[in-house]
C-alpha positions in Angstrom: 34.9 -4.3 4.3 32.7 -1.6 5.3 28.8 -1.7 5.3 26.6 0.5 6.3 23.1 0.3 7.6 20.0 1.4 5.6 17.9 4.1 7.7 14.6 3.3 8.9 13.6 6.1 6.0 15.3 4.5 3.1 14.2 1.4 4.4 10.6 2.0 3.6 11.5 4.2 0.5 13.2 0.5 -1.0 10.2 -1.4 0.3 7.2 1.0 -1.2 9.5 1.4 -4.4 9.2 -2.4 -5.1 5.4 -3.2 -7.1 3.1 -5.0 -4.6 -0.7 -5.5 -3.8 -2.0 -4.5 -1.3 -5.0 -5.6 0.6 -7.5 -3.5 2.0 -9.8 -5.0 5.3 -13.3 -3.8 5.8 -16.3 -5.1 8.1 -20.0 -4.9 6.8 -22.7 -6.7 9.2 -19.9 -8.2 10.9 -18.3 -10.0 8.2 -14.3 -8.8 6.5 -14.1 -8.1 2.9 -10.6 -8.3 1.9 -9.7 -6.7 -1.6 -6.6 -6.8 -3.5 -5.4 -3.6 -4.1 -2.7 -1.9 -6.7 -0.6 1.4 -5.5 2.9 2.9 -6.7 5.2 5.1 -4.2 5.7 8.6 -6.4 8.7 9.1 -4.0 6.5 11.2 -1.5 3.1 9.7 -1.5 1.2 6.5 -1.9 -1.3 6.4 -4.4 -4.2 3.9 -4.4 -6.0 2.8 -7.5 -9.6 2.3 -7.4 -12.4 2.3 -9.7 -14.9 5.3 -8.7 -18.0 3.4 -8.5 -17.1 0.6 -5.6 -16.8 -0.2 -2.1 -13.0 0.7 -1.9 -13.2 4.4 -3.2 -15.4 5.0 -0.2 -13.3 4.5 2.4 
């Protein structure tokens, strides 16, 4: 029985693939703000989905 190891490439392609939140970390006055956050891997890129008008699409 032959089995063959996953590349460190496809590795992270099978990982991002999967639906998951994220969370983003910032600091303000010296206090973290963690925020869940929804993406999706289009193969190539990782898109983030935020509403215009907040904290998050700032960064």
């Amino acid at each position: 029985m032959s089995s063959m190891a996953m590349s460190e490439e496809e590795e992270i392609d099978s990982f991002l693939s999967v639906p998951r939140i994220a969370r983003m970390a910032t600091i303000d006055n010296g206090k973290p703000h963690v925020v869940p956050l929804w993406y999706y891997f289009d193969g190539t890129n990782i898109v983030l989905t935020v509403t215009k008008d907040t904290k998050k699409a700032e960064i």
